[in-house]
C-alpha positions in Angstrom: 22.9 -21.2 2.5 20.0 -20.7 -0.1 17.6 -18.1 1.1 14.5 -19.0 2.5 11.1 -18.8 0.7 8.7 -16.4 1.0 5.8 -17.1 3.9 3.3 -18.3 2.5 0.3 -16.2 3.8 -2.9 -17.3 5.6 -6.3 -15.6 4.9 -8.6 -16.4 6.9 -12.4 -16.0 7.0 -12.4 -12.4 8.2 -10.2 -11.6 5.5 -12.2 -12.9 2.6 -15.6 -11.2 4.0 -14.4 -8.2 3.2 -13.4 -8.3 0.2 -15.2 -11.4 -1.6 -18.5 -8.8 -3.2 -21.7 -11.7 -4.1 -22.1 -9.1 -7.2 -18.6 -10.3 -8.7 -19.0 -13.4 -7.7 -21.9 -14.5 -9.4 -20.0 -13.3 -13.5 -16.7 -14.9 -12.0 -18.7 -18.3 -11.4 -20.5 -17.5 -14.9 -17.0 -17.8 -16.5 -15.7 -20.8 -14.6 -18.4 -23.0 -15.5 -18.2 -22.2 -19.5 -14.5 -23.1 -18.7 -15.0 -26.5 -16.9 -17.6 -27.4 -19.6 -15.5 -25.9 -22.5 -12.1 -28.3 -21.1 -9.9 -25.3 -20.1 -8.9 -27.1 -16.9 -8.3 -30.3 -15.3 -10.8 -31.6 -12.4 -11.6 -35.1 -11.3 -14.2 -36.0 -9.3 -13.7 -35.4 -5.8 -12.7 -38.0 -3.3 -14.9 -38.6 -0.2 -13.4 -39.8 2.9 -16.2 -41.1 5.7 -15.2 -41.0 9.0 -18.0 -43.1 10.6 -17.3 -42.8 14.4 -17.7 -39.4 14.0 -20.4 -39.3 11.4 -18.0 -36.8 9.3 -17.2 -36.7 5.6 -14.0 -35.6 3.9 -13.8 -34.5 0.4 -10.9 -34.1 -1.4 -11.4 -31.1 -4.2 -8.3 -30.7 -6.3 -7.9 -28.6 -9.7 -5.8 -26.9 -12.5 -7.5 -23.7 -13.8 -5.7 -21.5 -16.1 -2.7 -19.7 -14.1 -3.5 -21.3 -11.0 -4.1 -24.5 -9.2 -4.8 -26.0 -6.1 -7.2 -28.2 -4.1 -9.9 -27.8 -1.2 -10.1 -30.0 1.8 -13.9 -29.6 2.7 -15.2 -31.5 6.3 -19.0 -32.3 7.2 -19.9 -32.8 10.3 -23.6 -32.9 10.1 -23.1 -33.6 14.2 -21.3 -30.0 14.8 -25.2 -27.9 14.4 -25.6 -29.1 18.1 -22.1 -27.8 19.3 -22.6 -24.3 17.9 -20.0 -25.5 15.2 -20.3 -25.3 11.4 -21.4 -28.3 10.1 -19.2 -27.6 6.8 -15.5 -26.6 7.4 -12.5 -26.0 5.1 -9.2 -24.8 3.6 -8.1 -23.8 0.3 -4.1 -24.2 -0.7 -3.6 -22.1 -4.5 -0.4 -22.8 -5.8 0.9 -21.0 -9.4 0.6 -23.4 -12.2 3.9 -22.3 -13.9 5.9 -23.2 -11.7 4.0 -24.9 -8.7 5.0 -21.8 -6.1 2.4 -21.9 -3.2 0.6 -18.3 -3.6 -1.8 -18.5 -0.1 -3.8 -20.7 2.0 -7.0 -19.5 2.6 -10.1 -20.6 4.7 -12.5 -22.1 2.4 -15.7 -22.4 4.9 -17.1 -19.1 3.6 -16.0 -19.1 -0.4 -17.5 -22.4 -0.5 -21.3 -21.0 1.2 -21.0 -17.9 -0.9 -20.0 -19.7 -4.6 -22.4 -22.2 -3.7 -25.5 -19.4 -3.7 -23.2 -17.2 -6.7 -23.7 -20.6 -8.6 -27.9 -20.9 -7.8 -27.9 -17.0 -9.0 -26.2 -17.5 -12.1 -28.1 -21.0 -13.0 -31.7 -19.1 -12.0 -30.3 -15.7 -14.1 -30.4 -17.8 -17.1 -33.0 -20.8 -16.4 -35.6 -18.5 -14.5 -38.5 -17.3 -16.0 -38.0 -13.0 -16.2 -41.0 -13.1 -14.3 -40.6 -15.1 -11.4 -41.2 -13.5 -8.3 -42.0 -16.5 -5.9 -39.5 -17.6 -4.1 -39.3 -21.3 -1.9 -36.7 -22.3 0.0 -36.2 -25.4 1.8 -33.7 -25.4 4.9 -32.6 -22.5 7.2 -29.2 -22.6 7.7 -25.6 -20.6 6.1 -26.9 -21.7 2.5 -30.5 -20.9 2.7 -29.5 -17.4 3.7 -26.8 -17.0 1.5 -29.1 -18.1 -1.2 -31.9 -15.3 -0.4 -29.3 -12.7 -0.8 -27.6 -14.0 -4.2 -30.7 -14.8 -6.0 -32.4 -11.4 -5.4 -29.3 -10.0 -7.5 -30.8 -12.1 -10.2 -34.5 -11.7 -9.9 -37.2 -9.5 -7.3 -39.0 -11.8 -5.5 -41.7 -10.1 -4.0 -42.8 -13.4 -2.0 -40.6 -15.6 0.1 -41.2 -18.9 1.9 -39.4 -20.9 3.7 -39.8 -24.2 5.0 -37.1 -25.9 7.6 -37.2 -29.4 9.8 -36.3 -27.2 12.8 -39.7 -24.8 12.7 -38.2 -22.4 15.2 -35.2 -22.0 12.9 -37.8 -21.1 9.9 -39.3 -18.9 11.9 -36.7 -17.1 12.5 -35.0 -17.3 9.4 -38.4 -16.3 7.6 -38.7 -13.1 10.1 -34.4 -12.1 9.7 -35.2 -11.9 5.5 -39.0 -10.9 5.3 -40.7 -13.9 4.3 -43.1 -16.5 5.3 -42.9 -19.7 7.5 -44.6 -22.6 6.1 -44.7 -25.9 5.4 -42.9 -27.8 2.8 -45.6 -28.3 0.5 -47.1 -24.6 0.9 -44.1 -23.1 0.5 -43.3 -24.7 -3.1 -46.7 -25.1 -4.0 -46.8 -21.5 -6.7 -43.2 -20.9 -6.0 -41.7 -20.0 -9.6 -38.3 -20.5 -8.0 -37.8 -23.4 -5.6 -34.0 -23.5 -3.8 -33.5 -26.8 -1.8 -30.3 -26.4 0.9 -31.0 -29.2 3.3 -29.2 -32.4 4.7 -32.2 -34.6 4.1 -31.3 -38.0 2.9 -35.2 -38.3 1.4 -37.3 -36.2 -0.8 -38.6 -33.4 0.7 -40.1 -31.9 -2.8 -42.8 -33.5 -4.8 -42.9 -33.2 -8.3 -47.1 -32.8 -8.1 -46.4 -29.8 -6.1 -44.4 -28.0 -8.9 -46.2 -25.7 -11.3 -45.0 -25.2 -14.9 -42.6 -23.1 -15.7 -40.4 -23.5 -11.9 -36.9 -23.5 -11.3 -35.5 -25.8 -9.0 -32.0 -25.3 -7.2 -31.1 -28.1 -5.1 -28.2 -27.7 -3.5 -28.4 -30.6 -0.7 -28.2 -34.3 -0.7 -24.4 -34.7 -2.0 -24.1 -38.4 -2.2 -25.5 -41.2 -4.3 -28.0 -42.6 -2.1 -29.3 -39.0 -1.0 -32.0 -37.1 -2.7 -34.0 -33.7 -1.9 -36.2 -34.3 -5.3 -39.0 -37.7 -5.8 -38.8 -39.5 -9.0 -41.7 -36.9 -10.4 -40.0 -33.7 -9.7 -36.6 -35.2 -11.7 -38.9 -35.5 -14.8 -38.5 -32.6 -16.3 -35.1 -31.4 -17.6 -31.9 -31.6 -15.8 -29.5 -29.3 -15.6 -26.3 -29.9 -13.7 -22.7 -28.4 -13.1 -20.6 -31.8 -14.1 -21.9 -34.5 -15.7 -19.2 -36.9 -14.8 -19.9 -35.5 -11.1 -23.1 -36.1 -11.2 -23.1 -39.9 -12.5 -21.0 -40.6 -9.5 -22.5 -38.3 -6.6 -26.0 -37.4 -7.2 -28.5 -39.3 -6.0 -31.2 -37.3 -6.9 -30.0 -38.1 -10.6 -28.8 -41.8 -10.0 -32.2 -42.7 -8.1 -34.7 -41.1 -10.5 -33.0 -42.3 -13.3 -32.6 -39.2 -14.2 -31.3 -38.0 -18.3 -29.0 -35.0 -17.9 -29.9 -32.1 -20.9 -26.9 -30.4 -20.1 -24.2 -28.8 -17.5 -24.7 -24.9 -17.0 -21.7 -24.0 -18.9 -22.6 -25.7 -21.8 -25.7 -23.9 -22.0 -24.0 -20.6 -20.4 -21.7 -20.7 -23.6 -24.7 -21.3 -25.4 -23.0 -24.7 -27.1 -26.6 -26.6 -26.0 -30.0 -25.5 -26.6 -31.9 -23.6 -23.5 -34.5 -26.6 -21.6 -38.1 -26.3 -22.5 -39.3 -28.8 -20.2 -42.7 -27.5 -17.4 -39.8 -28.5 -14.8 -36.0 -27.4 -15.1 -33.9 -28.9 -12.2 -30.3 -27.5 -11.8 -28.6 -29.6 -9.6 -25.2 -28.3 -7.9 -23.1 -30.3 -6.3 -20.1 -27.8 -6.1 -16.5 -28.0 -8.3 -13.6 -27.0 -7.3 -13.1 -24.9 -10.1 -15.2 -22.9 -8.6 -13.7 -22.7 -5.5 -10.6 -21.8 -7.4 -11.8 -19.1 -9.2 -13.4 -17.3 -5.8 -10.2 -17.7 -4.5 -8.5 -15.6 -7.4 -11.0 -13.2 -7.0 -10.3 -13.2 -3.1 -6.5 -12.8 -4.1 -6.9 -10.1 -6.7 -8.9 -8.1 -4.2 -5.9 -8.2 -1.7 -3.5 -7.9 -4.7 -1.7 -11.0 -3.5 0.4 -11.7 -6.6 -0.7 -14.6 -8.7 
């Protein structure tokens, strides 16, 4: 009989807080996205299952990145915040390009929050003005705290506000990381860096509330009828991870008519000139090229062979 295959092992989340460091995250995200905009990799758009009776989502993230591939099957359920549940769940399967071997299935509900913010902190490293030391952000769950810890790798905000539909959550949120419950407008109003993580299907920043010179991060509304930003905030120069993503998932693009100036790898690797527009949106709708490239990181850490 042919011998049996090795077990293909199982890291969960416990497993990949421990090793999986925000501070090597942030260049290993850097690189991926010079990658995906430079063609070394295959990635199509991902595919979005709804599953209406339970008002859940299914996307459908698969990739081929260097010596690995793989894909990530990533659930929200908007409806699990009132069951104590995540709202965003997932796995991870890597496989070895070569040969197609299976290297490791990992859980992919924590590499996807922590890439998600690595991503922010590398767009707002390069699009942020040196000086910025206002911070907004909008929402006060898993990515609004994630977000306060990556981007203060990047910059020293010496003023945070935070704004969320669920005051007592802001609240509390704005007393666990030092900063200041508000309301939308107040909290952006000044802000030089402005990070939008909600699940708001309408705008919740203005563009007359913006001052010259902001960065905006908005990291909610994944769909192409969903938007964090009005038509006046998407006027300034756009900045996003995948173009062809974008075109297809973005509403905050689609509705505003918005021109893309670039994707942050192109201007990462320095092939497209920097934005010099009052307002510089990067919009992030996640890659799974990204999620890839945590996950070699998370197996590199646990020298699982790759």
């Amino acid at each position: 009989m042919p011998s049996s295959a090795p077990a293909v092992p199982f890291l969960d989340e416990a497993a990949i807080r421990r090793v999986l460091r925000m501070e090597d995250l942030i260049p290993a995200m850097e690189r991926a996205l010079i990658d995906f905009s430079s063609g070394r990799g295959q990635q199509p758009v991902r595919s979005i299952i709804s599953i209406p009776q339970h008002n859940g989502f299914m996307g459908i993230m698969p990739a081929v990145y260097g010596d690995i591939m793989g894909a990530k099957l990533v659930n929200l359920y908007p409806n699990n915040a009132a069951r104590g549940l995540p709202t965003h769940l997932a796995i991870i399967a890597i496989f070895r390009s070569e040969t197609g071997e299976p290297l490791a299935v990992m859980d992919g509900r924590l590499i996807t929050e922590l890439r998600t913010a690595a991503v922010s902190a590398a767009a707002t490293r390069l699009l942020a003005s040196p000086n910025a030391k206002s911070l907004a952000i909008l929402g006060s769950g898993v990515q609004a705290r994630a977000h306060v810890r990556a981007l203060a790798l990047v910059r020293e905000f010496d003023d945070i506000r935070v704004w969320s539909r669920d005051s007592q959550h802001a609240q509390a949120f704005a007393a666990e990381v030092g900063a200041t419950s508000t309301s939308a407008e107040d909290a952006v109003r000044g802000a030089d860096v402005v990070v939008t993580c909600t699940n708001s299907p309408q705008p919740i920043v203005h563009g007359d509330w913006l001052k010259p010179g902001v960065l905006v991060n908005a990291v909610g509304a994944v769909g192409p009828k969903r938007r964090e930003l009005d038509e006046e905030a998407m006027r300034g120069a756009v900045v996003v991870d995948s173009r062809d993503a974008a075109m297809q998932e973005s509403g905050d693009v689609l509705l505003a008519q918005a021109p893309i100036h670039a994707e942050l790898g192109e201007l990462l690797a320095g092939t497209k000139p920097m934005p010099k527009s009052e307002i510089t949106v990067f919009k992030s709708l996640g890659l799974a090229v990204e999620d890839l490239a945590a996950a070699k990181l998370v197996l590199h850490m646990l020298e699982v062979p790759a």
